[in-house]
C-alpha positions as CSV (number, residue, x, y, z in Angstrom):
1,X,-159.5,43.7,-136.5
2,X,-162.6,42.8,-138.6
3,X,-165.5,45.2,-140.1
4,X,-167.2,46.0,-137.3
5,X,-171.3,46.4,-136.8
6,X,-172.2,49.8,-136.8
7,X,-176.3,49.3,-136.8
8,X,-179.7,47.0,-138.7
9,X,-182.4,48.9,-140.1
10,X,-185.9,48.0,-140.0
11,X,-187.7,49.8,-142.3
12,X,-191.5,50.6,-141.6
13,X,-192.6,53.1,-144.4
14,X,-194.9,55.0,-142.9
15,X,-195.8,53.0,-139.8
16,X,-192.6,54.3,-138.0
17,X,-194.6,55.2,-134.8
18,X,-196.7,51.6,-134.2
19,X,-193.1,49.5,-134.7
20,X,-191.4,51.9,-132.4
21,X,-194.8,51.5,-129.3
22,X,-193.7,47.9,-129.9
23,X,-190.4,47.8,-129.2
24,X,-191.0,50.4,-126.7
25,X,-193.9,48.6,-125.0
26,X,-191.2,45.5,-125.8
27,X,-188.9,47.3,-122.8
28,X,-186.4,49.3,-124.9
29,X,-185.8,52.7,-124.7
30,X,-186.1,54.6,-127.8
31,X,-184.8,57.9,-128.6
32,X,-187.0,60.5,-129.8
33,X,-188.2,60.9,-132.9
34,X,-185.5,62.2,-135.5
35,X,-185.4,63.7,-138.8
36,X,-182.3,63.4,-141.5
37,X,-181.7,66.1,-144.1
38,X,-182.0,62.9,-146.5
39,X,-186.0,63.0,-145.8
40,X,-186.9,59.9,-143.2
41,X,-187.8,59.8,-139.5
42,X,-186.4,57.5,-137.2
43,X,-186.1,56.4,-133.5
44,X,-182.7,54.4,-132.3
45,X,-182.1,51.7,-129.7
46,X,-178.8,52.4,-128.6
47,X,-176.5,49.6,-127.1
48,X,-172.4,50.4,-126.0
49,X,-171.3,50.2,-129.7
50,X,-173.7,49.0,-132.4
51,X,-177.9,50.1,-132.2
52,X,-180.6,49.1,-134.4
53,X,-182.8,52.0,-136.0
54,X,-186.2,52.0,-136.7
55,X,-186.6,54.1,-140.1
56,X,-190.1,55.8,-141.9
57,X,-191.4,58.1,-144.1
58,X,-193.3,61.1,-143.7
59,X,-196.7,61.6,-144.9
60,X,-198.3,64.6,-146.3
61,X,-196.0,66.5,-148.6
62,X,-192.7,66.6,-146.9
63,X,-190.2,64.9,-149.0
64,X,-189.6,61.4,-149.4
65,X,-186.3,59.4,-149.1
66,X,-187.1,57.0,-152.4
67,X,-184.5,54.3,-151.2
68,X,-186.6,53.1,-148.5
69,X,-190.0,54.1,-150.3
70,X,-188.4,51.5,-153.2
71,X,-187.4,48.9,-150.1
72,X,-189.7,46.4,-148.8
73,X,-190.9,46.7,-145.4
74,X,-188.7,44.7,-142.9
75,X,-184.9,44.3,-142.0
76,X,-183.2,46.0,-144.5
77,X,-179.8,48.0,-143.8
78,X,-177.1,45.8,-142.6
79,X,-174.8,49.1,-141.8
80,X,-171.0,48.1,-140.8
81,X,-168.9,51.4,-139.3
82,X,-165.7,52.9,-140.6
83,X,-163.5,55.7,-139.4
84,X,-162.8,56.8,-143.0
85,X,-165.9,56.4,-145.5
86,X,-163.6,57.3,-148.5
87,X,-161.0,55.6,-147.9
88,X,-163.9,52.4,-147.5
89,X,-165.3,53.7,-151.5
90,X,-162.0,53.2,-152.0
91,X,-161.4,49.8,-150.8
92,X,-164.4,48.7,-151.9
93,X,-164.3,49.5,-155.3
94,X,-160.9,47.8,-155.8
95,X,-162.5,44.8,-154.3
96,X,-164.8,44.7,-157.2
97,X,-167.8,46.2,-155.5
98,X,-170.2,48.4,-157.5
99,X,-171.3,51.6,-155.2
100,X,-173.3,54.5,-155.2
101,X,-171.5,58.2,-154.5
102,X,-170.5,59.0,-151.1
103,X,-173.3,60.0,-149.1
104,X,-173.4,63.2,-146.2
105,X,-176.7,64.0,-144.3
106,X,-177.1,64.9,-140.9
107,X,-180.4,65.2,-138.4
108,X,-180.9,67.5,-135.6
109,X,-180.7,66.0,-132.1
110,X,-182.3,66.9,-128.6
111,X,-180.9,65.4,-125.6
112,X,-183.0,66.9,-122.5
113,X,-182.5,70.5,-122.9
114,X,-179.5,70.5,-125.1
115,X,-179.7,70.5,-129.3
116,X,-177.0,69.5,-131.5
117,X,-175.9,67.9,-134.8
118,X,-175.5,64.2,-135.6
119,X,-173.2,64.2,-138.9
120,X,-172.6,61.1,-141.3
121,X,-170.8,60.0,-144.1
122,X,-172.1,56.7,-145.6
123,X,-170.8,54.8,-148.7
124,X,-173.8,52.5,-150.0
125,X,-173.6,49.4,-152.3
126,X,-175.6,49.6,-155.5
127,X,-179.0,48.6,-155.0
128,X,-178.8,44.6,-155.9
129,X,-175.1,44.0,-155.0
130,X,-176.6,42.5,-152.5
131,X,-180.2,41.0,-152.8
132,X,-181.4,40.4,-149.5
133,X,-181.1,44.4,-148.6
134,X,-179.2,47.1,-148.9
135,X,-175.8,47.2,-147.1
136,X,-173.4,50.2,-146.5
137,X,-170.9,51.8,-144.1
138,X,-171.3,54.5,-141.9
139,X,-168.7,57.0,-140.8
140,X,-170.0,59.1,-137.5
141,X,-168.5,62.4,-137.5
142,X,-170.4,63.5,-134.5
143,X,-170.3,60.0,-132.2
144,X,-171.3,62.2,-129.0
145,X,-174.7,63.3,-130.1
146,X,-175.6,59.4,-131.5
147,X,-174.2,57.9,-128.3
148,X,-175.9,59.1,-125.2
149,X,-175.6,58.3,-121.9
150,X,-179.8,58.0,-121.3
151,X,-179.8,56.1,-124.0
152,X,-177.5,53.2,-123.3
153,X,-179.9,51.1,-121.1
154,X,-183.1,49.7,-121.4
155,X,-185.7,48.5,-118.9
156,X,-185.6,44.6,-120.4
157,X,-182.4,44.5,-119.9
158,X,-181.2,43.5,-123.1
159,X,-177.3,44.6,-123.7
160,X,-176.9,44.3,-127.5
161,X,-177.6,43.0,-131.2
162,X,-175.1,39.8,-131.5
163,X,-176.1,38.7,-135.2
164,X,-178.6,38.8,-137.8
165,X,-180.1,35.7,-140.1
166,X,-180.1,36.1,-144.0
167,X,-182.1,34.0,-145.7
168,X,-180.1,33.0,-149.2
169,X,-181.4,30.7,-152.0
170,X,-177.8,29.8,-153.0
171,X,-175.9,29.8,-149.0
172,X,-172.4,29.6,-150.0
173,X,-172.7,32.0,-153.1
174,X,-174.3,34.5,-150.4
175,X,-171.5,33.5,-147.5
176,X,-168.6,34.3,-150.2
177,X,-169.8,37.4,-151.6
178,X,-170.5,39.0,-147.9
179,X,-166.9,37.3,-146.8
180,X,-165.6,40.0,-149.9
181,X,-166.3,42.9,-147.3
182,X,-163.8,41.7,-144.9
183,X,-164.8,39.8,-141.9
184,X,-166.8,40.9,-139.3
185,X,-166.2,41.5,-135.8
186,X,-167.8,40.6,-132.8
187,X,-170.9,40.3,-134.6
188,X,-172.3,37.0,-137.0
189,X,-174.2,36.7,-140.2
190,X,-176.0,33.5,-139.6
191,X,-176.6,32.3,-143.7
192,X,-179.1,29.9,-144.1
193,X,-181.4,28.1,-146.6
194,X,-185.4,28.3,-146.0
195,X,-185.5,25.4,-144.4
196,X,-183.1,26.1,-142.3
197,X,-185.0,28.9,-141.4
198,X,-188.0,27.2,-140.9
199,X,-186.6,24.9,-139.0
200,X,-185.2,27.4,-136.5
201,X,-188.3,29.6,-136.0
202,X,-191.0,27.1,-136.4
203,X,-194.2,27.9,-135.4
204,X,-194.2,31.5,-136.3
205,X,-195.3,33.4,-139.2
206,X,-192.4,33.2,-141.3
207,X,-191.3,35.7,-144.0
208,X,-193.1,34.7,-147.6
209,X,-190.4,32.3,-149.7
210,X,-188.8,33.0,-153.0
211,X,-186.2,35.6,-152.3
212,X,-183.1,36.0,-149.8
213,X,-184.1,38.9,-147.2
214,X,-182.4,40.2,-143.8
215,X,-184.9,37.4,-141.9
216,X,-184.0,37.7,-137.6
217,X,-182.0,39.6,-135.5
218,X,-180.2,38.4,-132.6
219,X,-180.0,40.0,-129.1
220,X,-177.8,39.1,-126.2
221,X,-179.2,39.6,-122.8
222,X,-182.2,40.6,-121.1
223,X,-185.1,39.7,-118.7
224,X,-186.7,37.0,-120.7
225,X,-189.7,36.2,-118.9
226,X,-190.7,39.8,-118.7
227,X,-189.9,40.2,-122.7
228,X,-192.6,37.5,-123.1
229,X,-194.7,38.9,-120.5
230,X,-195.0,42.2,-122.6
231,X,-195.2,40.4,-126.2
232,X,-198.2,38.2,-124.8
233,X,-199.5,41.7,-123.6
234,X,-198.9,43.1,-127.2
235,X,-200.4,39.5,-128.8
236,X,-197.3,38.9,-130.7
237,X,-196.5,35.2,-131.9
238,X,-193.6,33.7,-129.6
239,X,-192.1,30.7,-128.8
240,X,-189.2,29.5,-126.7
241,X,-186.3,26.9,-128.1
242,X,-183.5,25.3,-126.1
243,X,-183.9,28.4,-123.9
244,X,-184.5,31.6,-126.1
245,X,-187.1,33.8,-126.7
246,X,-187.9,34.0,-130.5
247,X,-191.1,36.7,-131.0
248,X,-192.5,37.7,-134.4
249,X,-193.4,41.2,-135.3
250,X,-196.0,40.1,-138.2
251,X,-196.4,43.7,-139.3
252,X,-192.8,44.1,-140.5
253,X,-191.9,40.7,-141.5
254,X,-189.4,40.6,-139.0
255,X,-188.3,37.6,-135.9
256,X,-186.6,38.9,-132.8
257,X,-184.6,36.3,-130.5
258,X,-183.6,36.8,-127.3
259,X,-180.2,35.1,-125.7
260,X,-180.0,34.7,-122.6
Protein backbone atom coordinates (compact mmCIF):
# COMPACT_ATOMS: atom_id res chain seq x y z
CA UNK A 1 0.00 0.00 0.00
CA UNK A 2 2.76 2.60 0.50
CA UNK A 3 3.25 5.35 3.39
CA UNK A 4 0.75 7.53 2.69
CA UNK A 5 0.91 11.71 2.96
CA UNK A 6 -0.69 12.78 5.88
CA UNK A 7 0.22 16.78 5.60
CA UNK A 8 3.66 19.68 4.67
CA UNK A 9 4.21 22.25 7.15
CA UNK A 10 5.25 25.60 6.43
CA UNK A 11 6.58 27.19 9.23
CA UNK A 12 6.20 31.09 9.60
CA UNK A 13 7.46 31.81 13.31
CA UNK A 14 5.56 34.46 14.21
CA UNK A 15 4.19 35.77 10.98
CA UNK A 16 1.43 32.94 10.94
CA UNK A 17 -1.40 35.47 10.20
CA UNK A 18 0.30 37.48 6.88
CA UNK A 19 1.21 33.72 5.15
CA UNK A 20 -2.20 32.54 6.01
CA UNK A 21 -4.05 36.33 4.23
CA UNK A 22 -1.86 34.96 1.36
CA UNK A 23 -2.97 31.85 0.84
CA UNK A 24 -6.30 32.98 1.79
CA UNK A 25 -6.28 35.94 -0.57
CA UNK A 26 -4.55 33.00 -2.90
CA UNK A 27 -8.35 31.37 -2.96
CA UNK A 28 -8.02 28.69 -0.21
CA UNK A 29 -10.11 28.26 2.49
CA UNK A 30 -8.39 28.19 5.78
CA UNK A 31 -9.63 26.99 8.96
CA UNK A 32 -9.61 29.10 11.83
CA UNK A 33 -6.93 29.85 13.86
CA UNK A 34 -5.95 26.83 16.21
CA UNK A 35 -4.00 26.31 19.23
CA UNK A 36 -2.02 22.77 20.31
CA UNK A 37 -1.35 21.88 23.86
CA UNK A 38 2.35 21.63 22.43
CA UNK A 39 2.46 25.72 22.24
CA UNK A 40 1.98 26.82 18.33
CA UNK A 41 -0.93 28.30 16.35
CA UNK A 42 -1.94 27.14 13.07
CA UNK A 43 -4.50 27.43 10.22
CA UNK A 44 -5.08 24.13 7.84
CA UNK A 45 -5.93 23.83 4.17
CA UNK A 46 -7.87 20.72 4.06
CA UNK A 47 -8.01 18.57 0.83
CA UNK A 48 -10.10 14.74 0.78
CA UNK A 49 -7.05 13.08 2.47
CA UNK A 50 -3.71 14.87 2.96
CA UNK A 51 -3.79 19.17 3.94
CA UNK A 52 -0.99 21.37 4.31
CA UNK A 53 -0.73 23.49 7.70
CA UNK A 54 0.46 26.71 8.11
CA UNK A 55 2.24 26.68 11.71
CA UNK A 56 3.46 29.92 14.22
CA UNK A 57 4.42 30.96 17.39
CA UNK A 58 2.89 33.14 19.81
CA UNK A 59 4.23 36.33 20.97
CA UNK A 60 4.10 37.86 24.23
CA UNK A 61 4.71 35.31 27.04
CA UNK A 62 2.64 32.34 26.09
CA UNK A 63 4.87 29.40 25.65
CA UNK A 64 6.88 28.61 22.83
CA UNK A 65 7.12 25.27 20.92
CA UNK A 66 11.25 25.34 20.54
CA UNK A 67 11.14 22.85 17.52
CA UNK A 68 9.92 25.26 15.21
CA UNK A 69 11.48 28.40 17.12
CA UNK A 70 14.89 26.16 16.33
CA UNK A 71 13.53 25.50 12.47
CA UNK A 72 14.14 27.83 9.69
CA UNK A 73 11.32 29.61 8.27
CA UNK A 74 9.89 27.76 5.16
CA UNK A 75 8.62 24.11 4.25
CA UNK A 76 9.51 22.11 6.95
CA UNK A 77 7.38 19.07 8.17
CA UNK A 78 7.06 16.39 5.56
CA UNK A 79 4.32 14.50 7.94
CA UNK A 80 3.30 10.85 6.40
CA UNK A 81 0.04 9.26 8.37
CA UNK A 82 -0.21 5.91 10.22
CA UNK A 83 -3.00 4.16 12.01
CA UNK A 84 -0.65 2.95 14.72
CA UNK A 85 2.11 5.60 15.80
CA UNK A 86 3.81 2.88 18.03
CA UNK A 87 3.76 0.25 16.23
CA UNK A 88 5.56 3.01 13.33
CA UNK A 89 8.42 3.81 16.57
CA UNK A 90 8.57 0.45 16.26
CA UNK A 91 9.16 -0.17 12.74
CA UNK A 92 11.24 2.60 12.42
CA UNK A 93 13.67 1.95 14.90
CA UNK A 94 14.37 -1.58 13.59
CA UNK A 95 14.92 0.13 10.28
CA UNK A 96 17.80 1.83 11.76
CA UNK A 97 16.06 5.21 12.30
CA UNK A 98 17.02 7.34 15.28
CA UNK A 99 13.70 9.03 16.89
CA UNK A 100 12.51 11.20 19.44
CA UNK A 101 9.73 9.72 22.15
CA UNK A 102 6.30 9.35 21.01
CA UNK A 103 4.60 12.46 20.97
CA UNK A 104 0.53 13.27 22.25
CA UNK A 105 -0.95 16.81 22.01
CA UNK A 106 -4.19 17.79 21.03
CA UNK A 107 -5.88 21.51 20.08
CA UNK A 108 -9.35 22.61 20.65
CA UNK A 109 -11.57 22.89 17.53
CA UNK A 110 -14.64 25.10 16.60
CA UNK A 111 -16.71 24.14 13.69
CA UNK A 112 -19.74 26.72 13.48
CA UNK A 113 -21.29 26.42 16.73
CA UNK A 114 -19.92 23.14 17.73
CA UNK A 115 -16.39 22.62 19.89
CA UNK A 116 -14.47 19.54 20.13
CA UNK A 117 -11.04 17.83 20.47
CA UNK A 118 -8.59 17.05 17.69
CA UNK A 119 -6.20 14.28 19.33
CA UNK A 120 -2.61 13.12 17.85
CA UNK A 121 -0.03 10.80 18.27
CA UNK A 122 3.16 11.66 16.30
CA UNK A 123 6.48 9.72 16.19
CA UNK A 124 9.24 12.35 15.04
CA UNK A 125 12.78 11.65 13.55
CA UNK A 126 15.66 13.04 15.42
CA UNK A 127 16.37 16.41 14.43
CA UNK A 128 19.11 15.85 11.42
CA UNK A 129 18.09 12.32 10.40
CA UNK A 130 17.02 14.09 7.82
CA UNK A 131 18.62 17.51 6.82
CA UNK A 132 16.34 19.19 4.65
CA UNK A 133 13.52 19.26 7.58
CA UNK A 134 12.03 17.51 10.01
CA UNK A 135 9.95 14.52 9.05
CA UNK A 136 7.46 12.37 11.22
CA UNK A 137 4.16 10.42 11.29
CA UNK A 138 1.00 11.29 12.49
CA UNK A 139 -1.69 9.11 13.98
CA UNK A 140 -5.30 11.02 14.06
CA UNK A 141 -7.20 9.74 16.85
CA UNK A 142 -9.99 12.24 16.36
CA UNK A 143 -10.15 12.31 12.19
CA UNK A 144 -13.74 13.91 12.40
CA UNK A 145 -12.84 17.15 14.08
CA UNK A 146 -9.53 17.53 11.48
CA UNK A 147 -11.65 16.55 8.43
CA UNK A 148 -14.60 18.89 7.94
CA UNK A 149 -17.02 19.00 5.55
CA UNK A 150 -16.64 23.24 5.10
CA UNK A 151 -13.37 22.70 4.88
CA UNK A 152 -12.85 20.41 1.95
CA UNK A 153 -13.22 22.99 -0.90
CA UNK A 154 -11.78 25.97 -1.87
CA UNK A 155 -12.79 28.87 -4.03
CA UNK A 156 -9.55 28.32 -6.60
CA UNK A 157 -10.43 25.27 -7.09
CA UNK A 158 -7.46 23.49 -6.28
CA UNK A 159 -8.18 19.62 -5.15
CA UNK A 160 -4.88 18.55 -3.53
CA UNK A 161 -1.02 18.59 -2.64
CA UNK A 162 0.48 15.86 -5.31
CA UNK A 163 4.32 16.21 -4.33
CA UNK A 164 6.89 18.24 -2.80
CA UNK A 165 10.61 19.22 -4.25
CA UNK A 166 13.73 18.55 -1.92
CA UNK A 167 16.55 20.13 -2.78
CA UNK A 168 19.68 17.59 -1.82
CA UNK A 169 23.47 18.25 -2.36
CA UNK A 170 24.11 14.49 -2.68
CA UNK A 171 20.47 13.27 -4.81
CA UNK A 172 20.81 9.59 -4.58
CA UNK A 173 22.23 9.60 -0.96
CA UNK A 174 18.98 11.68 -0.14
CA UNK A 175 16.60 9.39 -2.62
CA UNK A 176 17.93 6.16 -0.57
CA UNK A 177 17.76 7.28 2.80
CA UNK A 178 13.84 8.69 2.27
CA UNK A 179 13.15 5.18 0.16
CA UNK A 180 14.19 3.52 3.99
CA UNK A 181 10.64 4.82 5.17
CA UNK A 182 8.87 2.71 2.82
CA UNK A 183 7.48 4.10 -0.26
CA UNK A 184 5.08 6.56 -0.68
CA UNK A 185 1.66 6.53 -1.94
CA UNK A 186 -0.07 8.56 -4.20
CA UNK A 187 2.16 11.24 -3.47
CA UNK A 188 6.11 12.08 -5.00
CA UNK A 189 9.25 13.40 -3.54
CA UNK A 190 10.72 15.11 -6.52
CA UNK A 191 14.83 14.97 -5.37
CA UNK A 192 16.77 17.17 -7.18
CA UNK A 193 20.24 18.99 -7.30
CA UNK A 194 20.33 23.01 -7.37
CA UNK A 195 20.52 23.17 -10.66
CA UNK A 196 17.92 21.23 -11.23
CA UNK A 197 16.05 23.38 -9.19
CA UNK A 198 17.03 26.30 -10.82
CA UNK A 199 16.32 25.16 -13.84
CA UNK A 200 12.77 24.28 -13.06
CA UNK A 201 11.68 27.51 -11.32
CA UNK A 202 13.79 29.97 -13.17
CA UNK A 203 13.12 33.40 -12.89
CA UNK A 204 12.01 33.41 -9.34
CA UNK A 205 13.66 34.18 -6.12
CA UNK A 206 15.05 30.97 -5.30
CA UNK A 207 15.84 29.61 -1.90
CA UNK A 208 19.67 30.68 -0.82
CA UNK A 209 22.25 27.59 -1.84
CA UNK A 210 24.41 25.48 0.37
CA UNK A 211 21.95 23.19 2.15
CA UNK A 212 19.20 20.55 1.10
CA UNK A 213 15.68 22.16 2.27
CA UNK A 214 11.84 21.11 1.57
CA UNK A 215 12.06 23.70 -1.70
CA UNK A 216 8.17 23.55 -3.66
CA UNK A 217 5.09 22.03 -3.26
CA UNK A 218 3.00 20.60 -5.79
CA UNK A 219 -0.80 21.13 -6.24
CA UNK A 220 -3.15 19.40 -8.62
CA UNK A 221 -6.10 21.33 -9.88
CA UNK A 222 -7.47 24.61 -9.80
CA UNK A 223 -8.57 27.80 -11.67
CA UNK A 224 -5.22 28.95 -12.90
CA UNK A 225 -5.83 32.09 -14.41
CA UNK A 226 -7.69 33.34 -11.43
CA UNK A 227 -4.59 31.95 -9.09
CA UNK A 228 -2.47 34.35 -11.07
CA UNK A 229 -5.00 36.98 -11.20
CA UNK A 230 -4.85 37.04 -7.22
CA UNK A 231 -0.88 36.54 -6.91
CA UNK A 232 -0.40 39.63 -9.41
CA UNK A 233 -3.03 41.33 -6.99
CA UNK A 234 -0.81 40.24 -3.97
CA UNK A 235 2.59 41.20 -6.19
CA UNK A 236 4.05 37.81 -5.82
CA UNK A 237 6.82 36.64 -8.38
CA UNK A 238 5.07 34.04 -10.92
CA UNK A 239 5.74 32.49 -13.93
CA UNK A 240 4.12 29.92 -16.17
CA UNK A 241 6.11 26.71 -17.80
CA UNK A 242 4.78 24.15 -20.26
CA UNK A 243 1.44 25.07 -18.71
CA UNK A 244 1.70 25.57 -14.88
CA UNK A 245 1.52 28.10 -12.61
CA UNK A 246 4.78 28.35 -10.36
CA UNK A 247 4.37 31.59 -7.67
CA UNK A 248 6.89 32.42 -5.08
CA UNK A 249 6.02 33.42 -1.61
CA UNK A 250 9.48 35.39 -0.95
CA UNK A 251 8.68 35.81 2.72
CA UNK A 252 8.80 32.07 3.61
CA UNK A 253 11.24 30.83 1.18
CA UNK A 254 8.74 28.84 -0.31
CA UNK A 255 7.57 28.04 -4.54
CA UNK A 256 3.95 26.96 -5.08
CA UNK A 257 3.07 25.18 -8.57
CA UNK A 258 -0.03 24.75 -9.80
CA UNK A 259 -1.12 21.58 -12.13
CA UNK A 260 -3.56 21.88 -14.10
Amino acid sequence: MGIPLDHLVINTHFAIEKTAERFQKLGFTLTPRGYHSLGSLNHLIMFADRYLEIVGLPTGTDPIRQELLDSPVGIDGLVFATGDARRTARRLDEAGFTLQPVQEFSREVISGDRHGLARFTTVRLAAGEFSAGRVYFCQHHTPEWVWRPEWLSHPNQVTGITALTIIAGDVMSAEQHYARLGNTARFRLNIVDEDVFARLFAGLPLPSPGRDRFAAIHFQGGDLTRIARDAEALALPLRWRDGRLQIALPDVTTLLEFIP
